[in-house]
N, C-alpha and C positions, 0 to 999 in steps of 0.2 A: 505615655506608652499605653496601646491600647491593653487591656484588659480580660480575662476569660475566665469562664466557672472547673474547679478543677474539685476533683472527689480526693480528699485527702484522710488518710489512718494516721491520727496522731500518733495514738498510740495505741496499747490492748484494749479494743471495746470501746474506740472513739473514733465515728466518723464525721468527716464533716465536709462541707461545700464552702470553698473558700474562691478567694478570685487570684489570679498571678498574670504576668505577662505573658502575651502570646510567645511565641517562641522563634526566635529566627533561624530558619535553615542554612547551615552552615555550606562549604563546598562539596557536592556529594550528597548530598541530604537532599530532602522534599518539604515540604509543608502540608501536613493534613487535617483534614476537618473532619472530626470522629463523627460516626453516626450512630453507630450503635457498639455497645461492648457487654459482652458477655462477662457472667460472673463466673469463676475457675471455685473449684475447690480449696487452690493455694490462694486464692484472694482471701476467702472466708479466714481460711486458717492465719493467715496474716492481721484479719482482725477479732480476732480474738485470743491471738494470742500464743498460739499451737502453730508458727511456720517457724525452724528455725534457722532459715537461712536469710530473713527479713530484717532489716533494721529500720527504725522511726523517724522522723515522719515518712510516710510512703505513699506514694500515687498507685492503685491498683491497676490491675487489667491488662490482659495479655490477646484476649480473644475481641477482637474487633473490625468493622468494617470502615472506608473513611473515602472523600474525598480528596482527589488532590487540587491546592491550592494555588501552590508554587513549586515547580522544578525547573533544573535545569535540561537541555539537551540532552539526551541519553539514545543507548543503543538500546534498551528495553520495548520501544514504543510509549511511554507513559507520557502523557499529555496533562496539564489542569484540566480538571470538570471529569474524570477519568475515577471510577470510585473502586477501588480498591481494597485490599486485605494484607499485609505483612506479615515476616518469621520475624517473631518475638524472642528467641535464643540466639545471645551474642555472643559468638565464643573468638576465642584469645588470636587462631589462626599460626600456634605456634607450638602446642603443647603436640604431645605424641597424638593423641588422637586427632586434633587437628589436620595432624602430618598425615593421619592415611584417610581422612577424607570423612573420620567419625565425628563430624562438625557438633550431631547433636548430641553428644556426650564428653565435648569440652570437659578439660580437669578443671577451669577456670569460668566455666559457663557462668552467664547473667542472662537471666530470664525476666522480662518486664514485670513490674507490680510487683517481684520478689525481691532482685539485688539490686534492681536498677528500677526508675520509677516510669509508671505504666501509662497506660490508653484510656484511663479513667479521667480525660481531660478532652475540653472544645477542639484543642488542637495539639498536635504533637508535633514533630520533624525527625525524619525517620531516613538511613541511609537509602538512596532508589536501589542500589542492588537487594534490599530485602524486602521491597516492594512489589505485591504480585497484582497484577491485570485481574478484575471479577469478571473478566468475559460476559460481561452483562447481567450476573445476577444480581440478586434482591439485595439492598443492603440490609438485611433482615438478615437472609441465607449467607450471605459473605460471610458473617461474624461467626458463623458454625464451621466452618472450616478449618482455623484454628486448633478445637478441640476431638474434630472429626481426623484431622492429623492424625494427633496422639493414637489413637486405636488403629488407625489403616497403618502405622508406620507399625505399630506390634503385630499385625496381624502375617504384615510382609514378612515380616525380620523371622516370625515362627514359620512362615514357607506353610501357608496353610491351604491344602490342596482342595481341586475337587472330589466329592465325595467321602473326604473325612464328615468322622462324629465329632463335634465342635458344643464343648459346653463352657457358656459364660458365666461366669460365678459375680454376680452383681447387674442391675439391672436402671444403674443409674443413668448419667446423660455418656460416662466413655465407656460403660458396658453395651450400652445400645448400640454407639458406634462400633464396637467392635463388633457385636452380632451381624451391623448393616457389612462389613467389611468381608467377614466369613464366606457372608451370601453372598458376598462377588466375586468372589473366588471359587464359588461352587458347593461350598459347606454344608452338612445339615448341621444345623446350628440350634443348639436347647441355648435356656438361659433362663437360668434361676433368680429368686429375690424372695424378701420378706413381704412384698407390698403386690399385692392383686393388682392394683392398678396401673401399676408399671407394666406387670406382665401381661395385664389384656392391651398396652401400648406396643410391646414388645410383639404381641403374636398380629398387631395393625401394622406393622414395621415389617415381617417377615418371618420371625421366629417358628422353626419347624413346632417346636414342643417347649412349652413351659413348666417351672419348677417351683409352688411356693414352697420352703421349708419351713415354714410356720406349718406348715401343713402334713408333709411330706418329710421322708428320711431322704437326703438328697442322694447318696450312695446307694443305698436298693433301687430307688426309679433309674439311676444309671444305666443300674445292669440290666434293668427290665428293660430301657428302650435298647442299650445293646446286644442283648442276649448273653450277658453277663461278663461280655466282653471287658468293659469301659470303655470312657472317649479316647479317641484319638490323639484330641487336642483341648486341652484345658485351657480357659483365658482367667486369672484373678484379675478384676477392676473393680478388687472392696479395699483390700490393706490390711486386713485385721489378720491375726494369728490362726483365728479357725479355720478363714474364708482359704488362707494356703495353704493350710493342712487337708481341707476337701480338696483343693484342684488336684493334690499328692495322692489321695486314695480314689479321686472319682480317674484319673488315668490309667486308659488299660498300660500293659506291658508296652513297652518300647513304644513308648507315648511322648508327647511333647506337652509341657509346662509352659507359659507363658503370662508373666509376671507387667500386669499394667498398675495395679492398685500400688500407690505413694503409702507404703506400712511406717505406722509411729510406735510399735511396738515391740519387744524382741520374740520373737518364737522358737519355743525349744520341741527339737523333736528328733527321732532316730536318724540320721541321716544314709542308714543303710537301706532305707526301702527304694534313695534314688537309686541305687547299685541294682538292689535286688530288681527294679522294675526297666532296669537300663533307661531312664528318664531323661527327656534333653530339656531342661529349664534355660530358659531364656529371660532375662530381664531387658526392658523397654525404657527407655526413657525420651522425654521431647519427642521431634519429629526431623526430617533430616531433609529431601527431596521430595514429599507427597502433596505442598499447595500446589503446584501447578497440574497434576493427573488427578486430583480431588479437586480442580475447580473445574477442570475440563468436564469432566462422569456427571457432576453435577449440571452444569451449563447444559450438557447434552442429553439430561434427560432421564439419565442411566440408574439414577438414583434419586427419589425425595427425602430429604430430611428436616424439613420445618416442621414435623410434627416435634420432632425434638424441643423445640420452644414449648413451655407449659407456661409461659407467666412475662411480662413486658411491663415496664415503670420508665416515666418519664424522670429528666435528670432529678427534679426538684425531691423526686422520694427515692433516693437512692439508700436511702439508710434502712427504709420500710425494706428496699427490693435483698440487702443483704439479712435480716434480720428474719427475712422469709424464709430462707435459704438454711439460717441457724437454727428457725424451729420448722426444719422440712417435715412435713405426716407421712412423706413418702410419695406426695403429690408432685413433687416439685423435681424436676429434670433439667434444665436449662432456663436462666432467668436471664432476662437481658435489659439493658435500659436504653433508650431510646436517648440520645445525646441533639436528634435534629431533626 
């Protein structure tokens, strides 16, 4: 039985490159030859320890571009030699949300590299109906797609207008994205961070106005770009307790909230200022219909986002490429590893 390199999490703080059989595509299913896979934050947290929807051993990886090898006939168009990208969220198809169509917020969701084992492998086999056409892009830029989801699905879901004030509270790889998303919808869009070099990436990207708070009181420059208004629209894409207590004071009145950052911690706080501010908070989760309108924007033009890439490793130092990611400086935005 042939043989393949697969990136395995024994366990907390143990990676490893081991070999397993290829995998046979079932009926329904494809065969794909990964090319590249991005690393998730739920990866990281999976290997060290802090995911806790993860059990061991686990193949990571959710964000990825791939070949196809072997499929059957289908009504999608997909062919072998056809390079592609997939929805990584497999939900039940049965639960209530299911029933009205909130696929990506399954009660019973499994999301790859997390409940179910991922794209950090030579080859996987994937159902075709979750397979999406890269309309010819990079398999570089397919693999961004994925994570570029995540923020365009929250940005929709908040109904983020043109000419709203739009501030992003974090300025990682799906705060970025959500800033790219603002802007195509018309937004002026701030976005804040602790790290200068994010945000001179961010103002390369498009960002109206940036915000270090290392620097800077993040609520007074609010008001001073608003006129003391506040924003419109606040995006959290940190998770910590403070980062959503700013997006709650930097909204003006009858403002909207919008909650991306994955919080591991509990946060207490008045819960009357949402009253007081008539606030609409929206939580985000996954992605639901946006591969196919995010491959298209892309393909055509509409958007670049490989600058999003800051760092690339070949499979053999996959361990180096995760342990970068664990001691980020602030440098580090999306890492990806090259599989072919």
């Amino acid at each position: 039985m042939k043989q393949m390199n697969v990136v395995e999490i024994k366990e907390s703080g143990k990676i490893e490159l081991v070999k397993m059989p290829i995998p046979k595509p079932q009926a329904g299913e494809a065969l794909l030859k990964i090319k590249y896979c991005g690393i998730c934050g739920s990866d990281i947290a999976t290997y060290t320890g802090n995911q806790p929807f993860a059990t061991y051993p686990r193949i990571p990886g959710h964000e990825f571009s791939a070949e196809i090898v072997e499929i059957e006939e289908n009504t999608l168009g997909l062919k072998p030699g056809m390079i592609v990208t997939a929805n990584p969220y497999f939900n039940c198809g049965k639960c209530y949300s299911c029933e009205r169509g909130k696929v990506n917020c399954c009660e019973s969701n499994e999301t790859m590299g997390v409940q179910r084992d991922g794209s950090f492998a030579e080859y996987i086999t994937m159902p075709i109906d979750r397979i999406r056409d890269g309309k010819g892009l990079s398999p570089k830029t397919l693999a961004l797609i994925e994570p570029f989801s995540i923020s365009y699905h929250a940005v929709n879901r908040g109904n983020v207008q043109k000419g709203d004030n739009v501030l992003v509270i974090g300025a990682g790889a799906i705060g970025m994205f959500a800033m790219i998303s603002a802007k195509l919808r018309g937004a002026n869009v701030y976005i804040s961070d602790v790290f200068d070099g994010r945000l001179k990436k961010a103002k390369r990207l498009g960002a109206d106005g940036v915000i270090n708070v290392s620097e800077e009181n993040l609520e007074e420059k609010v008001k001073e770009i608003t006129g003391g208004n506040g924003m419109d629209v606040c995006i959290e894409a940190v998770g910590r307790p403070e980062t959503f207590l700013n997006s709650i004071d930097c909204a003006a009145f009858g403002a909207k909230v919008i909650l991306i950052g994955n919080g591991k911690k509990e946060t207490t706080f008045n819960h009357s200022i949402l009253l007081k501010k008539e606030l609409d908070v929206y939580g985000s989760r996954n992605s639901c219909n946006e591969f196919r309108p995010l491959i298209d924007l892309v393909a055509n033009g509409k958007v670049e986002i490989d600058e999003i890439i800051t760092d690339e490793f070949e499979l053999e130092k996959v361990t180096e490429a995760f342990e970068t990611l664990i001691n980020n400086d602030g440098s580090k935005l999306k890492v990806i590893v090259k599989f072919d």
